[in-house]
N, C-alpha and C positions, 0 to 999 in steps of 0.2 A: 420446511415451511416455518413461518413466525412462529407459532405456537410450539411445534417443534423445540424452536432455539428456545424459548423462555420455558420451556418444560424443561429442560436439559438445564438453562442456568438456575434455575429455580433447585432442582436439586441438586447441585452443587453449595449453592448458600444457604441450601437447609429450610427455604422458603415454602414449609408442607401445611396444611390443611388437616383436619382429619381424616384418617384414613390414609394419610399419607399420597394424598392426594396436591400435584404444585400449587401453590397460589402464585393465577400467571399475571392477576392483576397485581399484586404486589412488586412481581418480579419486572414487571413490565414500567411502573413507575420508577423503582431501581433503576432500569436502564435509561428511561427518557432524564431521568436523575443525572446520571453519570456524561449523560451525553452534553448534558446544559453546564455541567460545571465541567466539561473539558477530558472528564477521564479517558473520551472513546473521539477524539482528533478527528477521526476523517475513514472513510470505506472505500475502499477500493475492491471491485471484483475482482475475483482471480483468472490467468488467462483463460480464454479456452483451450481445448487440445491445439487447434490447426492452427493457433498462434502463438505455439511456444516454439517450434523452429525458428520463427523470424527473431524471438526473445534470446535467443540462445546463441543468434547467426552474428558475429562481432561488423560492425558497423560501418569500419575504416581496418585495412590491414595497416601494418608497422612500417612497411614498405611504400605504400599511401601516403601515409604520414611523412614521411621523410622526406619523398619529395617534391610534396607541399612547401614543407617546412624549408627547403631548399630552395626553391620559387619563391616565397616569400623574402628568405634573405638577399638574394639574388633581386630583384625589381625594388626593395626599401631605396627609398632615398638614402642618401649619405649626409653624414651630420655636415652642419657649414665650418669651411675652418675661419679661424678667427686667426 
């Protein structure tokens, strides 16, 4: 959970309270902090299980490709001669 994460970054940065307790308000402006001045880009979830086969599954084989690449050079127009 949220509180989770900023309890965790919270001790890391040493951000404790007495008793050694996080201060998650602190840690939490640090973070809306870092976000507004760029240090934290962009979030992406991570995959789920049942779509890391498709992540892993190559897109186009080599052989694909080739004869593509083949067909393509094959149907180009030809330059005009001069």
């Amino acid at each position: 959970s949220a509180e989770d994460f900023l309890e965790k970054l919270a001790r890391k940065y040493g951000k404790l309270l007495k008793g050694n307790e996080p201060d998650l308000e602190c840690t939490a402006k640090m973070v809306l902090n870092d976000w507004c001045r760029g240090k934290l880009p962009y979030f992406v979830e991570p995959p789920a299980n049942d779509d890391e086969r498709y992540l892993k599954k190559p897109l186009a084989s080599k052989v694909d490709l080739e004869y593509k690449a083949k067909q393509l050079a094959a149907n180009a127009p030809s330059a005009p001669r001069v």
